[in-house]
N, CA, C and O atoms as a GROMACS GRO file, in nm:
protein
  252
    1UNK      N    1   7.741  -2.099   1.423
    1UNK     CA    2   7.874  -2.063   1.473
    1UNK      C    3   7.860  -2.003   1.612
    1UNK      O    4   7.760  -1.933   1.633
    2UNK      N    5   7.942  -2.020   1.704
    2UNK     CA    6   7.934  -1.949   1.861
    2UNK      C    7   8.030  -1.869   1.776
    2UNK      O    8   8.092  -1.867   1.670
    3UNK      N    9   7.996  -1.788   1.915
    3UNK     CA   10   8.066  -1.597   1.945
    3UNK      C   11   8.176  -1.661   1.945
    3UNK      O   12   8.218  -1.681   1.831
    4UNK      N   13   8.256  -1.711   2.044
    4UNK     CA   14   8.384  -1.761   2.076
    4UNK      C   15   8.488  -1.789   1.914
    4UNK      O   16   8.600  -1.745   1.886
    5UNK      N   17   8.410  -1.865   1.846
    5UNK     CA   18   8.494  -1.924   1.699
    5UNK      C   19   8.484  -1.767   1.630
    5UNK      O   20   8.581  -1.725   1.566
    6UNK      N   21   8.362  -1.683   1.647
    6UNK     CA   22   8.391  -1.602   1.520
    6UNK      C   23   8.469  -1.465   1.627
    6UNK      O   24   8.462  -1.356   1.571
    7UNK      N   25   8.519  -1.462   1.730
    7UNK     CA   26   8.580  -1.372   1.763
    7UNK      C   27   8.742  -1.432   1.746
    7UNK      O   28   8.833  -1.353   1.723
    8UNK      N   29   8.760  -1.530   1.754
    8UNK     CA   30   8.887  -1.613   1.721
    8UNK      C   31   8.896  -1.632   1.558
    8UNK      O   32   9.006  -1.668   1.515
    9UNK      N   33   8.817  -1.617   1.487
    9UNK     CA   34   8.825  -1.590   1.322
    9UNK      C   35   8.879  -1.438   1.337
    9UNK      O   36   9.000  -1.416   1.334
   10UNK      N   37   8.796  -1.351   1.350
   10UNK     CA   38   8.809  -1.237   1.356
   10UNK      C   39   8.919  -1.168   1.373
   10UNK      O   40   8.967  -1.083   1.297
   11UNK      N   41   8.977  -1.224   1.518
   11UNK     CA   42   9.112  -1.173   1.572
   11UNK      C   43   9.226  -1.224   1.500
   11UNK      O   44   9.332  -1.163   1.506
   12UNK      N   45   9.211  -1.376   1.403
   12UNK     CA   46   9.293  -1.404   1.321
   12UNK      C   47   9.281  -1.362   1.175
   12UNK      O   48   9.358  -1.406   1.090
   13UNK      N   49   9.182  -1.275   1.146
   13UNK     CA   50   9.192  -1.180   1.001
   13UNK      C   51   9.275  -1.046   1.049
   13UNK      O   52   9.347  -1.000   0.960
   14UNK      N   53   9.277  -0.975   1.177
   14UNK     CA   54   9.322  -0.868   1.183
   14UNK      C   55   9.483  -0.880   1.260
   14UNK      O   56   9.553  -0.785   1.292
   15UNK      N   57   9.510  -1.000   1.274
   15UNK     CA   58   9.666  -1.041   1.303
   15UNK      C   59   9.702  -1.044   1.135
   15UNK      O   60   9.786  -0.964   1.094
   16UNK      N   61   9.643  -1.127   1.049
   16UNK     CA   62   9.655  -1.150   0.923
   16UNK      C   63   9.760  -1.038   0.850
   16UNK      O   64   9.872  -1.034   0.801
   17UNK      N   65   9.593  -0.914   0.888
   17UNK     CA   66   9.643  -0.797   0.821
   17UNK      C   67   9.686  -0.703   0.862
   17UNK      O   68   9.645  -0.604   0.801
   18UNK      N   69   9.781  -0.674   0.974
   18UNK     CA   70   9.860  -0.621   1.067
   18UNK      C   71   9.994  -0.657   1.090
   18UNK      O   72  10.071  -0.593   1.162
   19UNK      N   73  10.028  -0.792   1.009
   19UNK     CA   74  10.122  -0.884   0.998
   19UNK      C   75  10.254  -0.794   0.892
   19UNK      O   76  10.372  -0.788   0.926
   20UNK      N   77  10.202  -0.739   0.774
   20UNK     CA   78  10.280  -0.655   0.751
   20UNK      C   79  10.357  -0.532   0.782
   20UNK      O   80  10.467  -0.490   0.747
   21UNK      N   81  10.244  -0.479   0.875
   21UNK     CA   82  10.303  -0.358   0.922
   21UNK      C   83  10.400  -0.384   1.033
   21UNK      O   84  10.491  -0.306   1.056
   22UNK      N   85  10.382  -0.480   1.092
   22UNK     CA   86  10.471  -0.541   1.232
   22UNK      C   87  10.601  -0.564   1.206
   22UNK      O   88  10.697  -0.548   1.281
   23UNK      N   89  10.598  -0.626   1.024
   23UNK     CA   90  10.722  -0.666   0.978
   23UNK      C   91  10.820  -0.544   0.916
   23UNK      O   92  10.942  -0.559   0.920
   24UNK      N   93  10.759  -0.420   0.857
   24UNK     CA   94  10.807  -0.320   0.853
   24UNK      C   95  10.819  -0.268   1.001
   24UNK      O   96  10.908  -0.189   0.970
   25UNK      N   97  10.808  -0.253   1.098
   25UNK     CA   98  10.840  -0.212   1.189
   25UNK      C   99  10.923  -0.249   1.319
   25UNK      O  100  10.956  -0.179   1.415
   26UNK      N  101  10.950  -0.410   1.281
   26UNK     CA  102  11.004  -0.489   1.408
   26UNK      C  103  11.092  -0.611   1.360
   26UNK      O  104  11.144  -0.694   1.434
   27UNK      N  105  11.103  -0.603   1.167
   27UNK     CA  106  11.161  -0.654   1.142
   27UNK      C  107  11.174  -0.834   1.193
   27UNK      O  108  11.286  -0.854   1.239
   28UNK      N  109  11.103  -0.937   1.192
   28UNK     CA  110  11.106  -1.039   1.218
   28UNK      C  111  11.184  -1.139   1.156
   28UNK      O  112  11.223  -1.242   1.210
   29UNK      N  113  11.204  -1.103   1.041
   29UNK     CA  114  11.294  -1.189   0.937
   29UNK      C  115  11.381  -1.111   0.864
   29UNK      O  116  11.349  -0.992   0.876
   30UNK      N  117  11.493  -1.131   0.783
   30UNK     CA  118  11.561  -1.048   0.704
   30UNK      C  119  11.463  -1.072   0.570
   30UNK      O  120  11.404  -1.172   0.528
   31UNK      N  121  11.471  -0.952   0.529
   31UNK     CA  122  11.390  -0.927   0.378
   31UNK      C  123  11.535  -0.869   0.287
   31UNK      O  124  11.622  -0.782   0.297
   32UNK      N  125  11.485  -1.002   0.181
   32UNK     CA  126  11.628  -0.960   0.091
   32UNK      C  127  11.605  -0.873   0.006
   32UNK      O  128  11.492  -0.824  -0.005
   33UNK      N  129  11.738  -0.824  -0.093
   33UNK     CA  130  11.732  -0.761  -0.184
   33UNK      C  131  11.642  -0.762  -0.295
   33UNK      O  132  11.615  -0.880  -0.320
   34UNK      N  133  11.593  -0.699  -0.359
   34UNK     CA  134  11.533  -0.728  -0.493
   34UNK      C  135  11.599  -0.728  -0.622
   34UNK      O  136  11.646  -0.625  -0.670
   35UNK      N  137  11.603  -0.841  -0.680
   35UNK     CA  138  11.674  -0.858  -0.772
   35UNK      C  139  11.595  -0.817  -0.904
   35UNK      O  140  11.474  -0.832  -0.919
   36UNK      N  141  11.693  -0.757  -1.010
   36UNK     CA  142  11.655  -0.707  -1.101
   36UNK      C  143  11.770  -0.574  -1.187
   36UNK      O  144  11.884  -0.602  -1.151
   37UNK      N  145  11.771  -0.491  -1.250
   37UNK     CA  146  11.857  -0.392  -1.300
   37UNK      C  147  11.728  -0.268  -1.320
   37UNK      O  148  11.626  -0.254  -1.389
   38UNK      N  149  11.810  -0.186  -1.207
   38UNK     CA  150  11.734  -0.067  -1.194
   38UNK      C  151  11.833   0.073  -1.132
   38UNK      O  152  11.947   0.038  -1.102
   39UNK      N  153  11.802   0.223  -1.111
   39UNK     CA  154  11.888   0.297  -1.095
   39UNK      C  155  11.831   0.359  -1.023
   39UNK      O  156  11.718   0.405  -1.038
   40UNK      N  157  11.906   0.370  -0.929
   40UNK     CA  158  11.835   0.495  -0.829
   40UNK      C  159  11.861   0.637  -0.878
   40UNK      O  160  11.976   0.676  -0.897
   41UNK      N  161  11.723   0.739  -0.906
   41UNK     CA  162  11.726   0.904  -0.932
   41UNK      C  163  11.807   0.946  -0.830
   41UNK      O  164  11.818   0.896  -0.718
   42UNK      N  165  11.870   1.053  -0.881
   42UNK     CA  166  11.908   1.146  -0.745
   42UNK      C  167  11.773   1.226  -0.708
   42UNK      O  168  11.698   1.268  -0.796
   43UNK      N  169  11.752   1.243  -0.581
   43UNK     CA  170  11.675   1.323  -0.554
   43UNK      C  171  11.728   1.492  -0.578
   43UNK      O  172  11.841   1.530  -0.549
   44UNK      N  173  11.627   1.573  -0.633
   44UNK     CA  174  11.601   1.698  -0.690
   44UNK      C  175  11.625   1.780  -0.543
   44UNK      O  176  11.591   1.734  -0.434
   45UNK      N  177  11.690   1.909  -0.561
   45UNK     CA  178  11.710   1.997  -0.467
   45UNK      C  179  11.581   2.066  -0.457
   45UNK      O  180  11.546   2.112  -0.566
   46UNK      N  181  11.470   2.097  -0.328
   46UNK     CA  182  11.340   2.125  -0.349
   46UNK      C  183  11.384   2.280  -0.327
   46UNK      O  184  11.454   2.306  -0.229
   47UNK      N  185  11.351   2.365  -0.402
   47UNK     CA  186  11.302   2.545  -0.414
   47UNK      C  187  11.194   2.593  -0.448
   47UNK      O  188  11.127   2.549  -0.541
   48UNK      N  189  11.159   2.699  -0.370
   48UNK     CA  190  11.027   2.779  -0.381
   48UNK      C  191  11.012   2.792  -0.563
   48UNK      O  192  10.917   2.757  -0.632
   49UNK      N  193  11.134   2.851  -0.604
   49UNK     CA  194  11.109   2.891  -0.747
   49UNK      C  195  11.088   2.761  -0.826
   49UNK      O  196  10.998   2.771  -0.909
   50UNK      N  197  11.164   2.614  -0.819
   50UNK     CA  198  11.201   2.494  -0.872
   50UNK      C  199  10.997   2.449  -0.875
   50UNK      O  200  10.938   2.416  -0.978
   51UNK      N  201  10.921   2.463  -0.715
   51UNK     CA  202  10.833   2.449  -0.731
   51UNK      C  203  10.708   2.526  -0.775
   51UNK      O  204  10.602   2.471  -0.802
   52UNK      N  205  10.729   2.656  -0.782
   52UNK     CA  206  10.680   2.712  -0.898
   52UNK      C  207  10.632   2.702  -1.022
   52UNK      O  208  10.516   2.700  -1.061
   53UNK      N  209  10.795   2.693  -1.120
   53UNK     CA  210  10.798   2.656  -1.200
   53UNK      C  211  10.814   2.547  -1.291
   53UNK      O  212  10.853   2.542  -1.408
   54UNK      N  213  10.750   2.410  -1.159
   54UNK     CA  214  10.717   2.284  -1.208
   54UNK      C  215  10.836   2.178  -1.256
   54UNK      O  216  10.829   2.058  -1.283
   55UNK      N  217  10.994   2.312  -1.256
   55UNK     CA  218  11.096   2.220  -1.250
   55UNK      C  219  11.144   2.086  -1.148
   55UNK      O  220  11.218   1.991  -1.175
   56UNK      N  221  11.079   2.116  -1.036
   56UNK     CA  222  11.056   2.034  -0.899
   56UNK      C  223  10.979   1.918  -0.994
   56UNK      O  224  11.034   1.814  -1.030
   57UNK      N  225  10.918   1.936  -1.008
   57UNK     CA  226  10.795   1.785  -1.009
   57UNK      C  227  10.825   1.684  -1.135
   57UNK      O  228  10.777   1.572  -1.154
   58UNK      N  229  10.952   1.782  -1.243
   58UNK     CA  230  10.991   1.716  -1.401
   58UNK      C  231  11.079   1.654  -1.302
   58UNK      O  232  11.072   1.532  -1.286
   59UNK      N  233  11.164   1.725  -1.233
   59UNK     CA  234  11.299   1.630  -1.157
   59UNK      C  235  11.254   1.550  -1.102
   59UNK      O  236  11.347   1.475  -1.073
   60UNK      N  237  11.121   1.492  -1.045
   60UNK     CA  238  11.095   1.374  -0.977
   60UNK      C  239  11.052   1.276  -1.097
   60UNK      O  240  11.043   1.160  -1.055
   61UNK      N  241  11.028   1.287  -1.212
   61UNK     CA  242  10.968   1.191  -1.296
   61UNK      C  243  10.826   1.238  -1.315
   61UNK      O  244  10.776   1.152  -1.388
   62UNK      N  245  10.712   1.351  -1.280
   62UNK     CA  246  10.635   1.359  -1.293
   62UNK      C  247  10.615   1.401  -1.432
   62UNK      O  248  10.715   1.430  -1.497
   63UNK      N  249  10.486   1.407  -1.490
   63UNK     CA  250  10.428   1.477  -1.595
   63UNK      C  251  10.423   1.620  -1.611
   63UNK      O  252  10.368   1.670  -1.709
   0.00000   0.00000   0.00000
């Protein structure tokens, strides 16, 4: 293999995998909804005491 092909491999594995983050960030295409039946939590009011006493972390779904 020449340098030339494996720096042109190379540079096309790290476009590859950089390809997502570009798309979260610059948006190239519309990304649709996800279909399915699901509910959004309300998010939990965060407090010193709430996180204390571990009520914080039951309101997120934790263990």
């Amino acid at each position: 293999m020449t340098t030339l092909f494996k720096r042109l491999l190379l540079g096309l594995l790290v476009l590859l995998l950089l390809l997502p983050a570009l798309q979260a960030r610059l948006r190239f295409y519309p990304e649709g909804e996800l279909a399915g039946a699901f509910t959004r939590a309300p998010h939990p009011e965060f407090s010193w005491e709430g996180l204390q006493s571990t009520a914080y972390q039951e309101a997120l779904g934790g263990t």
